[in-house]
C-alpha positions in Angstrom: 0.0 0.0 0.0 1.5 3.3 -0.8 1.3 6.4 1.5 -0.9 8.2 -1.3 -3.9 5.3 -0.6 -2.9 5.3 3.0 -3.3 9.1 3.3 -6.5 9.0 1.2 -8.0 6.6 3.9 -7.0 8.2 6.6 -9.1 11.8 5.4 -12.1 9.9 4.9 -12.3 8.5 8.4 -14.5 10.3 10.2 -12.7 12.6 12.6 -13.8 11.0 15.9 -11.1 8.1 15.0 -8.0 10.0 14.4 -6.8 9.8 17.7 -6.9 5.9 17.7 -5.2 6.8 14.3 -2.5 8.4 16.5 -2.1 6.0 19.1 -1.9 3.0 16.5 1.4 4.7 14.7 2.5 5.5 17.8 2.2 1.6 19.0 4.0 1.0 15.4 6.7 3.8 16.3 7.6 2.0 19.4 7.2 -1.8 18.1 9.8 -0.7 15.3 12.2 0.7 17.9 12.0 -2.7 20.1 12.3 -5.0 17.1 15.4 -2.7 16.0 17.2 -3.6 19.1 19.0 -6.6 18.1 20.6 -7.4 21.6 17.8 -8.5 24.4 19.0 -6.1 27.5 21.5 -8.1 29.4 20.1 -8.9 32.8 22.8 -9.6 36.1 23.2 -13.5 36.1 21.3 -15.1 38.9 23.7 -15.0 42.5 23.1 -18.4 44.3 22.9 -18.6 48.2 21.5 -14.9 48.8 19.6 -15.8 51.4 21.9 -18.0 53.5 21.8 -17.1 56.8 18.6 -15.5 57.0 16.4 -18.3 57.8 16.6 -20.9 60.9 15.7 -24.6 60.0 14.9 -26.5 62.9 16.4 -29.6 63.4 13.2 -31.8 63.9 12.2 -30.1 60.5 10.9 -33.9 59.5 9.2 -34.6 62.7 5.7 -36.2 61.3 6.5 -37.2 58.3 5.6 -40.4 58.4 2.3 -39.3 59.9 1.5 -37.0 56.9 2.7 -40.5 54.7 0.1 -43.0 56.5 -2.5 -40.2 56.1 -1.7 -39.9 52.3 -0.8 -43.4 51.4 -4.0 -44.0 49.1 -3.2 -41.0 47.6 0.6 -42.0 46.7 
């Protein structure tokens, strides 16, 4: 489609729709820039073992398990 056409189609849209007009190139303006970018933004690689230390696990931490296991066992 040629701008000619384009343009010609655009003046005989009634003028309540121009502004969707608008906001659609500028959508188009800012999908164009994105796709440009060849590169995705490079991110910090993940840091293992952030939160070490921050959080106490008690030492009975399986106390009941088999309990849970005997009520789930038709389930497993």
């Amino acid at each position: 489609m040629s701008y000619d056409v384009l343009e010609k189609q655009i003046k005989a849209l009634p003028e309540e729709y121009l502004e969707d007009v608008s906001q659609y190139v500028q959508l188009l303006f800012y999908k164009a820039k994105v796709l440009k970018q060849k590169e995705p933004p490079q991110s910090s690689p993940i840091k293992l073992g952030l939160g070490k230390g921050l959080f106490k696990i008690p030492d009975d931490i399986h106390f009941g398990d088999n309990d849970i296991l005997e009520d789930f066992e038709e389930y497993v």
